[in-house]
C-alpha positions in Angstrom: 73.0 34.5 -109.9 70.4 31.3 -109.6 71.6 28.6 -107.3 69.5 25.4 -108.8 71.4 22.8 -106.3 69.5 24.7 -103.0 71.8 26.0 -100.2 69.6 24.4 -97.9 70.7 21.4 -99.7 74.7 22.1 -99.0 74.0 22.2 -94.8 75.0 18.8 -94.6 78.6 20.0 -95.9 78.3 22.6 -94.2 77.5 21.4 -90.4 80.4 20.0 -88.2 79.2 16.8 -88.3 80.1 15.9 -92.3 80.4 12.3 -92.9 83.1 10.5 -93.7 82.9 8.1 -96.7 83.6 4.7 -96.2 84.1 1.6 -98.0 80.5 0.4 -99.7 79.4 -3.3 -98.6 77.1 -5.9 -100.1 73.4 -4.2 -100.7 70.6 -4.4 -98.9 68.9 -7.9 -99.4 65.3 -6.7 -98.3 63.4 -3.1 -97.9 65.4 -1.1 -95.8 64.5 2.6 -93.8 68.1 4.5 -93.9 66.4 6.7 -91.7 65.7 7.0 -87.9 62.6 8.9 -87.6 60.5 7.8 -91.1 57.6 10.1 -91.1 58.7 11.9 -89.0 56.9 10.8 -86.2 58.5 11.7 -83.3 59.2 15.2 -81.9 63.4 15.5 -82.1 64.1 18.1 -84.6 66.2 21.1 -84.3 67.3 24.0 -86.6 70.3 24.8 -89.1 70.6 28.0 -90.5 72.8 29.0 -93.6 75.3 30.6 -94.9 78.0 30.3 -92.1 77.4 34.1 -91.5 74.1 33.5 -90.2 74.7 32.7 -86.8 74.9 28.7 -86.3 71.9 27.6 -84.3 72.3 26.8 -80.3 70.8 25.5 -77.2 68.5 28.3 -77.0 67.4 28.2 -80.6 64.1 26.7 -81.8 64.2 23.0 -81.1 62.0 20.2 -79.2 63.4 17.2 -77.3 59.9 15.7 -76.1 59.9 13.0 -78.5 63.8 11.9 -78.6 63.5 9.2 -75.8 61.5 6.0 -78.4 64.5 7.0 -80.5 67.0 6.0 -78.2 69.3 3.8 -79.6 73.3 2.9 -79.3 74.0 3.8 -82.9 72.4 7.5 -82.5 75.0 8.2 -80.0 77.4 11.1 -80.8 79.5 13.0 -78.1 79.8 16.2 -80.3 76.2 16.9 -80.3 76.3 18.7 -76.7 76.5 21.4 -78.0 74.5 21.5 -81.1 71.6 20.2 -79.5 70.2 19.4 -75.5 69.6 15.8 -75.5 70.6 13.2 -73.5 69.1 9.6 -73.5 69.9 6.5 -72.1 72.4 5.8 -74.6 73.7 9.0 -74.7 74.1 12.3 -76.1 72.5 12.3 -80.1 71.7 14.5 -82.7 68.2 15.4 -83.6 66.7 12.8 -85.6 65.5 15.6 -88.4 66.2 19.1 -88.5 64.4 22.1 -90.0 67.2 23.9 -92.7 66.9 27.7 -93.0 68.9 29.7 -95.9 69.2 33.4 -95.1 67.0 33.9 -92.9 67.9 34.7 -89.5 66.7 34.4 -86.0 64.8 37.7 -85.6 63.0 36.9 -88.8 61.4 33.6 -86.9 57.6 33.9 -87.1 57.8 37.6 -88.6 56.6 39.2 -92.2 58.2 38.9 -93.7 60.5 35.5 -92.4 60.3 32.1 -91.9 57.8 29.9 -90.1 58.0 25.9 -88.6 55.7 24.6 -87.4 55.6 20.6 -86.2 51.8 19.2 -85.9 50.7 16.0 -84.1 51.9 13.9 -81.1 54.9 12.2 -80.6 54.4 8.0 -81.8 52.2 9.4 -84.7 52.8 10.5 -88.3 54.0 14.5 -87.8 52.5 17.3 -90.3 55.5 19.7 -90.9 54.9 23.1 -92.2 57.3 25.0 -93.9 56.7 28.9 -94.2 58.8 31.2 -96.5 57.6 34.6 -96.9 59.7 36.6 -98.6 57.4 39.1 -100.8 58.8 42.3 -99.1 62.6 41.5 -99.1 64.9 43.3 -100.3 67.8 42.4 -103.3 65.8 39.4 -104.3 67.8 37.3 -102.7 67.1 33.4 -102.5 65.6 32.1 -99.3 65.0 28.5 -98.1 63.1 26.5 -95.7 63.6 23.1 -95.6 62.9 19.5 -93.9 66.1 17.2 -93.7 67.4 13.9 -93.1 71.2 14.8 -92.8 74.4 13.2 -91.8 75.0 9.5 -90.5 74.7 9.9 -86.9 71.0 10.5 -85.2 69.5 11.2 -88.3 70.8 8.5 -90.6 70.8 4.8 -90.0 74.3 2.6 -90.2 74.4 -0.5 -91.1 75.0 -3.2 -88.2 78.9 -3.0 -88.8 78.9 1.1 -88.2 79.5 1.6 -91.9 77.4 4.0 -94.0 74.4 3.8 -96.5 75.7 4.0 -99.9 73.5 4.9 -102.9 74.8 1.9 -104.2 73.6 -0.3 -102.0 69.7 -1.1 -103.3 67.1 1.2 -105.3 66.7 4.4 -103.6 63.3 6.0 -103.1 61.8 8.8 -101.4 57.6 8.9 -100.5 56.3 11.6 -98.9 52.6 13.7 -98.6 53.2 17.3 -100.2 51.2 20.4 -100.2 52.5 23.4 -101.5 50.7 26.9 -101.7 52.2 30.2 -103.4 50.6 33.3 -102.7 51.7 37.4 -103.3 53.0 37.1 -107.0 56.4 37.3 -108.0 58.4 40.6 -107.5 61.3 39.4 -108.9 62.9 38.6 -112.4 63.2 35.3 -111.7 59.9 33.8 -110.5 61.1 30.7 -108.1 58.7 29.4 -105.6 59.7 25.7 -106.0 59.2 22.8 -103.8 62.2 20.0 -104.7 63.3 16.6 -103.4 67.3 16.3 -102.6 69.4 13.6 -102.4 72.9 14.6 -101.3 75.9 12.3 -101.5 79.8 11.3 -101.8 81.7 10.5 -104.5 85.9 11.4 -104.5 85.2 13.2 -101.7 82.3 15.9 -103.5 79.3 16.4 -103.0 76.6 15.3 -105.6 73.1 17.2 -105.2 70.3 15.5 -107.2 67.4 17.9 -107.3 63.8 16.8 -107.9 61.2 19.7 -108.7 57.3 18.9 -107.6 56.0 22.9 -107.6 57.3 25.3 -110.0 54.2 28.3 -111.0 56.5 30.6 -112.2 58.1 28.2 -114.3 61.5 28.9 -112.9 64.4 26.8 -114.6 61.7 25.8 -117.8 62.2 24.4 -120.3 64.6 22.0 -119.8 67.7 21.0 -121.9 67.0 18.1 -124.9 67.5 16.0 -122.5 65.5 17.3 -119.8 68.1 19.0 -117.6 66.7 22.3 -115.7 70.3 23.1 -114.7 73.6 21.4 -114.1 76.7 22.8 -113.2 78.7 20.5 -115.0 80.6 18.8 -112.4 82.6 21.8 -110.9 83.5 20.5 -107.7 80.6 17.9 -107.1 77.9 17.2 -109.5 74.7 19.2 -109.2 71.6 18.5 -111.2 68.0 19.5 -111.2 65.9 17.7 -113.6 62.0 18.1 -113.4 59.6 15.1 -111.4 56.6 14.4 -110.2 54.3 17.2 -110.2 51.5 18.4 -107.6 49.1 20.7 -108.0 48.9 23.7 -105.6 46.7 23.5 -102.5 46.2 19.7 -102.3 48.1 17.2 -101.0 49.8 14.6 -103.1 52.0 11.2 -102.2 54.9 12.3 -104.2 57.8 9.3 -104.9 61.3 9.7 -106.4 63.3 7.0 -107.3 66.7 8.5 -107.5 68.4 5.5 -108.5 66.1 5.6 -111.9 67.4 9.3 -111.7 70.8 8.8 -111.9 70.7 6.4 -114.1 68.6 8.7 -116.5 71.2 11.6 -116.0 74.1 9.6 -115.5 76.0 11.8 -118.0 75.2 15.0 -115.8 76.8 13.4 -112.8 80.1 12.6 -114.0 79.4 9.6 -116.2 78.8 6.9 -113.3 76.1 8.9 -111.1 75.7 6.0 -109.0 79.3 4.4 -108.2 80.1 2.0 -105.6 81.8 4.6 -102.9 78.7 7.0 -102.9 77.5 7.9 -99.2 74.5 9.4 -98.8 74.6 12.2 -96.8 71.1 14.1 -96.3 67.6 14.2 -98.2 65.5 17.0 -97.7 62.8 18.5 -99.2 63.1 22.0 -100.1 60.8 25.2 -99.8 62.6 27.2 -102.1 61.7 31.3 -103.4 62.5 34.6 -103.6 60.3 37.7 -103.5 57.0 35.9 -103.0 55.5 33.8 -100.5 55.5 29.4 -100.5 54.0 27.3 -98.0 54.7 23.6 -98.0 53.7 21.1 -96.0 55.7 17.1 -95.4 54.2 14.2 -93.8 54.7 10.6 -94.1 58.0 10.2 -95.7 60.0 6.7 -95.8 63.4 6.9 -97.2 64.5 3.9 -98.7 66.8 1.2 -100.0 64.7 -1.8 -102.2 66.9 -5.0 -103.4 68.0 -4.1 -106.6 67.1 -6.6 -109.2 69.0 -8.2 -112.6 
């Protein structure tokens, strides 16, 4: 009935550019961006939608290319992406480097009441404000809906290291920074009262997905209380590992540097993600942060976000 690892989370899986896990390397020996686009701060986003019978999203969907060009780089390059999104740069044809994720919601429900709303502000070379609207006081069936902002799959969004193999979780300290707002407004018209904001880190192991998800916003106390040892919910490993386990916390209508360390996360939990939540093969595949309800409305807001891999120490 309650999906606790988000499907927002699962578009990674789900879109046709899925990585493939490769063999991890030595880690990182300094700090190091696995990401393209930290902040965002350039305009070269697109849209997923989800589940598979939402229609995919295309050319003519809701996307912006203006700010693609200072990303231009030889490792970004990926022929499949003509059709999934309009760029071409010098280098080639890429991905965006971020990409709004919608979860049932569809494309006539873009900017309605209720719907979904995205909305990018600032200029290209500067950090970007991203808005995340999910109204859904009004729907019908209670049904979960989803808005969220990702950094998926290692192509255009995610970096590679200078051999072309991926970012492993096991290759430094993991941490995610980022400036969150979230706002719920219209109550709660269904039983269960979920208007969350989460950080997710998605990754490989044995060829599963593992979905580590952080709450920062939970009014209706959806999930609470956790488990003796702090679990929300946890699926116990049946086909990939998901967890969501309680974090930072913001208060509603102000803005609030929020950091995860999902390698202390793991390590915590390491039980709930199949006894070793952070072994050697373990690609990362997407981090997003997740506007996540049913039958009321959330607004989030993302800016500044670094994704990270520290040195890890003795």
């Amino acid at each position: 009935m309650f999906r606790a690892a988000t499907a927002a989370a699962m578009a990674a899986l789900l879109f046709f550019l899925v990585g493939t896990p490769s063999p991890a390397a030595a880690g990182v020996t300094e700090s190091t961006s696995v990401v393209f686009d930290p902040g965002p701060k350039n305009r070269c986003f697109g849209v997923v939608r989800e589940p598979e019978s939402v229609p995919a999203a295309t050319t003519e969907d809701f996307h912006d290319t203006s700010g693609c060009g200072p990303l231009d780089d030889r490792q970004r390059v990926d022929d499949r992406c003509s059709s999934r999104f309009p760029y071409t740069g010098a280098s080639g044809k890429a991905c965006p480097a971020w990409d709004f994720v919608t979860y049932n919601w569809t494309r006539e429900q873009f900017r309605k009441y209720p719907g979904y709303d995205t909305q990018v502000w600032g200029s290209t070379g500067s950090p970007l404000t991203l808005t995340m609207q999910n109204n859904a006081t009004g729907t019908t069936g209670c049904e979960l809906r989803e808005v969220a902002f990702s950094y998926h799959y290692p192509s255009s969004s995610l970096r590679r290291k200078a051999d072309g193999a991926t970012y492993h979780f096991s290759d430094g300290r993991l941490k995610v920074s980022y400036d969150a707002y979230a706002e719920q407004t219209g109550g709660f018209s269904c039983e269960e009262k979920r208007a969350i904001l989460t950080t997710d880190l998605i990754y490989w192991v044995n060829d599963k997905l593992n979905v580590i998800s952080v709450v920062h916003f939970n009014p209706g106390k959806f999930l609470e209380p956790p488990n003796g040892d702090g679990v929300m919910w946890t699926n116990n490993c049946a086909n990939g590992c998901r967890l969501t386990v309680p974090g930072q916390q913001i208060s509603p209508k102000t803005t609030t540097r929020v950091t995860v360390d999902f390698t202390e996360v793991a390590k915590k939990y390491a039980a709930y993600l199949g006894g070793d939540g952070i072994p050697a093969r373990s690609q990362i595949e997407a981090v997003q942060m997740v506007n996540s309800g049913e039958g009321t409305d959330l607004k989030t807001q993302v800016s500044n976000a670094s994704v990270t891999l520290e040195p890890l120490t003795p």
